[in-house]
C-alpha positions as CSV (number, residue, x, y, z in Angstrom):
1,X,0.0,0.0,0.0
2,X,0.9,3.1,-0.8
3,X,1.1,5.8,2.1
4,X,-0.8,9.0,2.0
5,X,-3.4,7.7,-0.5
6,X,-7.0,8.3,-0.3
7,X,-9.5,5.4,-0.1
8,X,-10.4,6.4,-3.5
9,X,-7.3,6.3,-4.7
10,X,-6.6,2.7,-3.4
11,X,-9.4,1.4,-4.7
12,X,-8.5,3.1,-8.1
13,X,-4.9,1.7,-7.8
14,X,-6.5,-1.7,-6.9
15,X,-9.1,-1.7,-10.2
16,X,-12.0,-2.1,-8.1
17,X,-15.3,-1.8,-8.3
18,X,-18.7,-2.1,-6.5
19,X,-21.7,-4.2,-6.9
20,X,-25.3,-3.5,-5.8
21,X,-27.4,-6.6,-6.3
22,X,-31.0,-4.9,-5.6
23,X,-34.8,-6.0,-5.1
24,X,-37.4,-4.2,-3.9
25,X,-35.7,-2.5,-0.8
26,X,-36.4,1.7,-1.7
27,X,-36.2,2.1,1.5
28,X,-33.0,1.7,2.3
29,X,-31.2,1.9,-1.6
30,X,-29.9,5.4,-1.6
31,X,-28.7,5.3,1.7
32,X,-26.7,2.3,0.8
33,X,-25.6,3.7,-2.4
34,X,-24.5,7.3,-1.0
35,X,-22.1,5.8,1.4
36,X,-20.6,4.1,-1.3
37,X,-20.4,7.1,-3.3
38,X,-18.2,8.9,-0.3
39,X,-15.5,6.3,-2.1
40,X,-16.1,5.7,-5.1
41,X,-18.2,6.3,-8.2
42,X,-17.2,2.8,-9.6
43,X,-20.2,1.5,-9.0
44,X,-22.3,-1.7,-11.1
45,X,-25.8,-1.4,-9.3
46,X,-28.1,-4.6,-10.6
47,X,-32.1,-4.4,-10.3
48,X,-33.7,-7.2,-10.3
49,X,-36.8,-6.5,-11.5
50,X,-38.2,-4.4,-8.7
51,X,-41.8,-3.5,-8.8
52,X,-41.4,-1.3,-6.3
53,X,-39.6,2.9,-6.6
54,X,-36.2,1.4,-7.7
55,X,-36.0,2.3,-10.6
56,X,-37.4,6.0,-10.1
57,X,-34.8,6.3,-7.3
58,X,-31.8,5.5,-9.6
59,X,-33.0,7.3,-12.1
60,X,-31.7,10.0,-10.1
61,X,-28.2,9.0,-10.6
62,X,-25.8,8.9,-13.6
63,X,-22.5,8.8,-12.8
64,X,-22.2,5.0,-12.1
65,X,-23.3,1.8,-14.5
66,X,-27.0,0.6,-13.9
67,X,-28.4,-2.7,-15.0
68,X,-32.1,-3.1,-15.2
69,X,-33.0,-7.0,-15.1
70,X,-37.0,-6.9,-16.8
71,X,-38.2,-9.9,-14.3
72,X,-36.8,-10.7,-11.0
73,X,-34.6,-14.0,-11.2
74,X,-33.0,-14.4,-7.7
75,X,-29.8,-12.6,-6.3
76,X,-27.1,-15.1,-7.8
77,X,-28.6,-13.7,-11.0
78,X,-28.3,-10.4,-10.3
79,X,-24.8,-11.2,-9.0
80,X,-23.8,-12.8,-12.2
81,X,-25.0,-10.1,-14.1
82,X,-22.8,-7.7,-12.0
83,X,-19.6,-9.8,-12.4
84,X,-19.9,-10.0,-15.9
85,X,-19.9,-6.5,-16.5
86,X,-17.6,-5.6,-13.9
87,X,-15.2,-7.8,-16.1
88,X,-16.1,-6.2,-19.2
89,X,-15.1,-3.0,-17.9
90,X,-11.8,-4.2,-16.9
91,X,-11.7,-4.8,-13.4
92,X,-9.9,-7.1,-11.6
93,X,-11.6,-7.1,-7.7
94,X,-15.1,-6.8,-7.3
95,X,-17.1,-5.7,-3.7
96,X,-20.6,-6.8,-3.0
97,X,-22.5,-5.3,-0.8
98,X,-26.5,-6.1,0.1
99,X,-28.8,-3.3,-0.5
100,X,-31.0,-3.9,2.6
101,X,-29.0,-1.6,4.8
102,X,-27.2,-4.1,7.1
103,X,-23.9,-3.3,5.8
104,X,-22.0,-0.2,6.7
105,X,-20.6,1.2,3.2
106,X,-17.3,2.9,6.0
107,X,-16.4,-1.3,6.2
108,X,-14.8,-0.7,2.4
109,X,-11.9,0.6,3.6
110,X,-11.6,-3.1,5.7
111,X,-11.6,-5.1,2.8
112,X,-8.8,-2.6,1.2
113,X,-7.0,-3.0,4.1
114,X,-7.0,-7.0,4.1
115,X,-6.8,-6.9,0.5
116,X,-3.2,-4.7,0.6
117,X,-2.1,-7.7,3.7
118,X,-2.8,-10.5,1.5
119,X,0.3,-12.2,-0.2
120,X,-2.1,-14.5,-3.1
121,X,-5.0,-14.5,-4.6
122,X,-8.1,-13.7,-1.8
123,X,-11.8,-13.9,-1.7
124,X,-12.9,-12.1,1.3
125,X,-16.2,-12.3,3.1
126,X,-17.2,-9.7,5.8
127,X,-18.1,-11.5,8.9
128,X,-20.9,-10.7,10.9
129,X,-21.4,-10.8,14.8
130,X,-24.6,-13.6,14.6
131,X,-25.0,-13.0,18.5
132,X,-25.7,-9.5,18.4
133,X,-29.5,-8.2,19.7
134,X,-31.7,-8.5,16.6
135,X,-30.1,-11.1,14.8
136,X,-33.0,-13.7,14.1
137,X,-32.0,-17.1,15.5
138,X,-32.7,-19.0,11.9
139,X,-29.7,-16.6,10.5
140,X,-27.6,-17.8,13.4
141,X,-28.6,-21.5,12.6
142,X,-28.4,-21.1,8.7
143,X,-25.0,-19.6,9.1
144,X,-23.3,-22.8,11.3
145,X,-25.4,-25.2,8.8
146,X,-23.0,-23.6,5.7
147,X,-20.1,-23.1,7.7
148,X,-19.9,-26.6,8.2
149,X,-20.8,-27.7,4.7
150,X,-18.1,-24.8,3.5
151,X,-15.5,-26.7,5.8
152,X,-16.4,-30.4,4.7
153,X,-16.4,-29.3,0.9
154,X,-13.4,-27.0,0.7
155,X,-11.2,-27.7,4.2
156,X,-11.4,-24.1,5.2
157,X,-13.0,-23.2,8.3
158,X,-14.9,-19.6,8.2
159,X,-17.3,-18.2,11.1
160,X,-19.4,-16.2,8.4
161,X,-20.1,-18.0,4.8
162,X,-23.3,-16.3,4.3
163,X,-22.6,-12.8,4.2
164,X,-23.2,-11.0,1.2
165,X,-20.5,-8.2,2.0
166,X,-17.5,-9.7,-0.2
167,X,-14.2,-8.9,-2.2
168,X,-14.0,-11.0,-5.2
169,X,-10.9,-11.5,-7.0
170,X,-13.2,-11.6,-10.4
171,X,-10.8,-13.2,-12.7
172,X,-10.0,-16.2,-10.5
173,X,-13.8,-17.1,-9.9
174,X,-15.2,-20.0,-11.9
175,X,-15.7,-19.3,-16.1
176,X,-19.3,-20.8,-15.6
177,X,-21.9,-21.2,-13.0
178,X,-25.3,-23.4,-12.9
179,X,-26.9,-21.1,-9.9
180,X,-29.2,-18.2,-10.0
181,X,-30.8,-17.7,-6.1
182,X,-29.5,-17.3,-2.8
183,X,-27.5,-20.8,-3.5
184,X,-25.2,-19.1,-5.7
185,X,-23.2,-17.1,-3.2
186,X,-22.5,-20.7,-1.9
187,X,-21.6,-22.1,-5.0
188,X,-19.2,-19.2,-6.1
189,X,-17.1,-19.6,-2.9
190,X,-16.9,-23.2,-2.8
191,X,-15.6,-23.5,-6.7
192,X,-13.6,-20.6,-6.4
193,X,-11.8,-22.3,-3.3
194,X,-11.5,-25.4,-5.3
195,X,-9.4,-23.1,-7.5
196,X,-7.3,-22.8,-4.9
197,X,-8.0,-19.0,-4.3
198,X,-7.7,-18.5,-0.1
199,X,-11.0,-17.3,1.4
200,X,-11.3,-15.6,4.5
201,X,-13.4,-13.6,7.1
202,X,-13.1,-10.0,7.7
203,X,-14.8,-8.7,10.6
204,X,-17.9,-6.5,9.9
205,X,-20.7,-4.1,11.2
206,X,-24.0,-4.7,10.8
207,X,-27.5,-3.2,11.2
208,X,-30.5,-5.7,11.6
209,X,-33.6,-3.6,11.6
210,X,-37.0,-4.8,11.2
211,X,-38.2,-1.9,10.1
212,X,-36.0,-1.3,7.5
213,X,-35.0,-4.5,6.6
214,X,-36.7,-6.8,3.3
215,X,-35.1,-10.3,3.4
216,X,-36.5,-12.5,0.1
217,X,-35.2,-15.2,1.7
218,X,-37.6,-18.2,0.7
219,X,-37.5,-20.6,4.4
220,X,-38.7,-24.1,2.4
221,X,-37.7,-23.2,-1.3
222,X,-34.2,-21.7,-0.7
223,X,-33.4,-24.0,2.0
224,X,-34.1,-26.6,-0.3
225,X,-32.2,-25.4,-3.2
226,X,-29.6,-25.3,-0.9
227,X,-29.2,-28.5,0.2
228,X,-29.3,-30.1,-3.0
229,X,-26.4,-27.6,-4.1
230,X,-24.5,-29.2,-1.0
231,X,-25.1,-32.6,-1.7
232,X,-23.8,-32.2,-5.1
233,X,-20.9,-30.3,-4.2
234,X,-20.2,-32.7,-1.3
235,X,-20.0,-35.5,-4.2
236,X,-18.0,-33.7,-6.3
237,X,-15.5,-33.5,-3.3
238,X,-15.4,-36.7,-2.3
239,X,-15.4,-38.1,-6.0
240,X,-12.8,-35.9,-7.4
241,X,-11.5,-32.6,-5.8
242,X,-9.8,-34.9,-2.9
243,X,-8.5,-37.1,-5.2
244,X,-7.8,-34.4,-7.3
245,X,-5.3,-32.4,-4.3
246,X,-3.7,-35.6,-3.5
247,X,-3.1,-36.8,-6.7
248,X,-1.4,-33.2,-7.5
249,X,0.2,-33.2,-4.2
250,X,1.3,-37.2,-4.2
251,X,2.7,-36.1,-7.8
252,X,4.8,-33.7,-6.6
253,X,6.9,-35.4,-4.4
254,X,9.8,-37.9,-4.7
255,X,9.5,-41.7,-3.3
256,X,12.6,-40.1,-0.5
257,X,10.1,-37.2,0.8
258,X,7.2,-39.2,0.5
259,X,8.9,-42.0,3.2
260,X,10.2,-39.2,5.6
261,X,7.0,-36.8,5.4
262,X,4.2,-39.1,5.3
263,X,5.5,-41.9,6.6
264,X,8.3,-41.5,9.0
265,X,7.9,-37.8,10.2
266,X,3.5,-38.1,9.9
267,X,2.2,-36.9,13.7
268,X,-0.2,-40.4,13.0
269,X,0.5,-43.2,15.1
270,X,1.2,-46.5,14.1
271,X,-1.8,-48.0,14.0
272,X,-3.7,-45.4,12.1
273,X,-0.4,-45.6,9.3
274,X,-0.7,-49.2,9.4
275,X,-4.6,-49.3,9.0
276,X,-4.1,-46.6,6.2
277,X,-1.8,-48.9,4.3
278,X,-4.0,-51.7,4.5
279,X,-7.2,-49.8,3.5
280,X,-5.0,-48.8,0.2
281,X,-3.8,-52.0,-0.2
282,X,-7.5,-53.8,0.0
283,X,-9.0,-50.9,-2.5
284,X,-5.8,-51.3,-4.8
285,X,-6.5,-55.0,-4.8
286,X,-10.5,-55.5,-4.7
287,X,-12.2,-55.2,-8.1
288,X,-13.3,-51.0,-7.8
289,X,-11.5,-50.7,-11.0
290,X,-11.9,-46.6,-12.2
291,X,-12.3,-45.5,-8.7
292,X,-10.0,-46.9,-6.7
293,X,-9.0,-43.2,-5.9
294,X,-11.8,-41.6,-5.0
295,X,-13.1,-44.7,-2.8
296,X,-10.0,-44.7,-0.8
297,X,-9.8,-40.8,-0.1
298,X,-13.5,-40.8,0.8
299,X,-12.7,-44.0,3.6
300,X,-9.5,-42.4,4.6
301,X,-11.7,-39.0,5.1
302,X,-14.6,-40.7,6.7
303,X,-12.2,-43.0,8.8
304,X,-9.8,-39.9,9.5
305,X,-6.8,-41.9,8.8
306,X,-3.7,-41.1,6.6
307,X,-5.1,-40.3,3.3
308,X,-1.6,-39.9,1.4
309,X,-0.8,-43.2,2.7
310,X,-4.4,-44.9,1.8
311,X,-4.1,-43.2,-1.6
312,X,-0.2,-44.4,-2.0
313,X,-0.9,-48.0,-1.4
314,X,-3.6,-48.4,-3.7
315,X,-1.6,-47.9,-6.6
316,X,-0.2,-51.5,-6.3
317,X,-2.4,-51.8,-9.0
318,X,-0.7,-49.9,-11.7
319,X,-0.8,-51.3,-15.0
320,X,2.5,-54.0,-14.7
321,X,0.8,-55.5,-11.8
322,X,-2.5,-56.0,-12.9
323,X,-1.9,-59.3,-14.9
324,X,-0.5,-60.8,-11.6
325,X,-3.4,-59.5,-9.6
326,X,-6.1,-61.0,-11.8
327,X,-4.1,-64.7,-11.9
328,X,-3.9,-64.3,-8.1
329,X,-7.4,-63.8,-7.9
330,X,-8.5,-66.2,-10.4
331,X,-6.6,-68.6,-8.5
332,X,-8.1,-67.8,-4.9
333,X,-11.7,-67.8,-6.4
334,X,-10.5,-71.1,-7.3
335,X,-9.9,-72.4,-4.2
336,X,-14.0,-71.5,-3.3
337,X,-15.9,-72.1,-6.7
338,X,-15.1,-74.4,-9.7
339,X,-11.8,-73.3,-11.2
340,X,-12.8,-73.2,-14.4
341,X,-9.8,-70.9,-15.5
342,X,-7.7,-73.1,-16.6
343,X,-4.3,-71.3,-17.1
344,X,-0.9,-70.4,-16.2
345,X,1.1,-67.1,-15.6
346,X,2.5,-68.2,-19.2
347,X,-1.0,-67.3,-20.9
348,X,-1.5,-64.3,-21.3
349,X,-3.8,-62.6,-19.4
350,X,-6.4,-60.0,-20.0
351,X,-9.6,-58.5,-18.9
352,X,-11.0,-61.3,-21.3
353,X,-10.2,-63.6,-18.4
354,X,-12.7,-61.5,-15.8
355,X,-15.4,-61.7,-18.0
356,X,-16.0,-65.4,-18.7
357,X,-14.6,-66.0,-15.0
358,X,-16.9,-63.2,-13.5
359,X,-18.1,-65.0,-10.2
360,X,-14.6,-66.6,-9.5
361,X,-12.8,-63.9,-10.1
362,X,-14.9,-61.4,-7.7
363,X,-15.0,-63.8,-4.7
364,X,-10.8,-64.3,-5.5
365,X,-10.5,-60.5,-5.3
366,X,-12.2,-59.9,-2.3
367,X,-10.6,-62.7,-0.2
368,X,-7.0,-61.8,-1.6
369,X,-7.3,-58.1,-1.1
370,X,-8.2,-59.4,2.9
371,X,-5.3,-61.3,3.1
372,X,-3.1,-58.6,1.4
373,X,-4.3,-56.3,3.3
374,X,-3.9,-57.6,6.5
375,X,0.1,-59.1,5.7
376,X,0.4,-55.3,4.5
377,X,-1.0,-53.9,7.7
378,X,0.4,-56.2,10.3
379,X,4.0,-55.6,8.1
380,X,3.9,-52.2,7.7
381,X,3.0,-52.0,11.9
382,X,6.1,-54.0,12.9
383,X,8.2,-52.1,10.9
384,X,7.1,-49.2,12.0
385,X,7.5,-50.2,15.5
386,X,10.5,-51.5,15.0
387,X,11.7,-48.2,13.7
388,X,10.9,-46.1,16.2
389,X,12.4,-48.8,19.0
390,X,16.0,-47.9,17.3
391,X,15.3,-44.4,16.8
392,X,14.6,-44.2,20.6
């Protein structure tokens, strides 16, 4: 930051703008907007088809961008709207603010502050004191409810995730987005996380008045919407973003740093390591072929074990072991059903095998990925032992 410089200047020197998502709140509109204006006439306000004086009341001003939305089509709309033409204009950081009159446009300067003390790529989310008189207690529930889906689906713990008083960094958030009502402000922070943009809290005023205030807020219908959007972003985290981060992260590291960081050095005791390497092991070897990943990072995360050791072990079924692994299983189906595979580690092997062995081959999986698994856990737990005996 540079010294000396007016908030109007940073926010120049920062190419920032703000957005007004807006629906039916006259009443507190130009209030909202004036205090902006003490900073900055960079202003994208969006109206979402208001029926009520919104449009006569911005029809007195002209020195900042107006949208008018015919029909109303839910705030994530009206945000969407806003970012797109914030980007059009050549901005790179974008501040939402609600235009109910809980947020205090004199917090700006907060997120320019945070902003200047951030060393990557931020998304920034103003939080709010939810014990405060005149906060309604279903805000204060709704807010824990999303903190804790936030957390599950991204790993980052935040006290406020429902707070429409935000920095964006706008050309880091996601190229496409499949929400338009309050779900969206959910969905933009979780995908832009995934992106691996930090997001944090700010601390914010607020002003809950219930005479002033118009919340649109649907209980049943947006609660709803909601919860689907979290089940389907909790699937997509367990099916590919966790795999995804420690594939990328497995990738980066050689077999040396991989033994003394997650195996060696890991705070994990030697059970839960052993256990981990016999869960990979198992998953490696029983027949989940094209999801071996994401069904051992989804145990190791439900069973909080080591996931980088879980996810490790399970590639003893790259490709130059899978010929090996289908004979071996073929041949301890045998030992339960009619061996009707009638072959030798000379004959070649394919999938060919799997199919017109089907039965014998799946009970063979199963019962050799136990027994792996279990010579690789009880193994791996002696060693470990025995390594840490000689250390001490």
């Amino acid at each position: 930051m540079i010294p000396n410089l007016s908030i109007s200047e940073r926010i120049e020197n920062r190419n920032l703008c703000v957005i007004i998502p807006t629906y039916n709140n006259h009443k507190t509109l130009r209030r909202v907007i004036d205090g902006v204006l003490k900073y900055t006439q960079d202003i994208i306000v969006v109206n979402d088809g208001s029926t009520d004086t919104t449009k006569e009341i911005l029809a007195g001003y002209s020195q900042f961008t107006q949208i008018h939305v015919p029909r109303n089509q839910g705030k994530g709309n009206a945000l969407r709207e806003g970012f797109a033409k914030a980007k059009a204009l050549g901005f790179d950081y974008a501040i939402t603010i609600d235009s109910d009159g809980q947020h205090f446009p004199d917090d700006i300067p907060v997120f320019l502050d945070a902003l200047d003390h951030s060393d990557k790529k931020v998304l920034l989310i103003g939080s709010r004191n939810m014990e405060q008189d005149g906060v309604p207690k279903k805000s204060s529930f709704g807010n824990k409810f999303s903190n804790f889906w936030f957390w599950f689906e991204t790993g980052i713990t935040l006290e406020d995730t429902q707070s429409g008083y935000r920095l964006y960094p706008l050309q880091s958030l996601p190229k496409r987005f499949f929400t338009k009502k309050f779900e969206f402000e959910i969905e933009v922070i979780v995908r832009t996380a995934w992106n691996g943009v930090a997001v944090k809290n700010i601390p914010i005023n607020i002003l809950y008045d219930p005479n002033e205030r118009v919340t649109h807020f649907r209980p049943f219908k947006d609660f709803t919407r909601i919860s689907i959007l979290n089940t389907i972003l909790v699937i997509i985290t367990l099916l590919y973003i966790k795999p995804r981060n420690f594939f990328r992260s497995f990738k980066k590291k050689s077999i040396k740093e991989f033994l003394r960081e997650d195996i060696l050095a890991s705070s994990d005791s030697n059970s839960v390591k052993a256990l981990s390497i016999a869960l990979g092991v198992f998953v490696g070897i029983a027949p989940f072929w094209g999801f071996q990943t994401a069904i051992v990072i989804f145990l190791a995360v439900v069973l909080r074990w080591n996931k980088m050791l879980a996810f490790a072990f399970s590639n003893v079924s790259i490709p130059p072991m899978i010929p090996f692994i289908i004979y071996g299983s073929l041949k301890v189906g045998g030992l339960f059903v009619e061996d009707t595979a009638k072959f030798s580690l000379n004959t070649p092997i394919t999938l060919d095998h799997i199919k017109l062995h089907v039965v014998q081959y799946l009970i063979g999986s199963f019962v050799l990925a136990t027994v792996m698994a279990i010579l690789f856990g009880v193994g791996s737990y002696l060693l470990l032992s025995l390594s840490k005996k000689s250390k001490g």
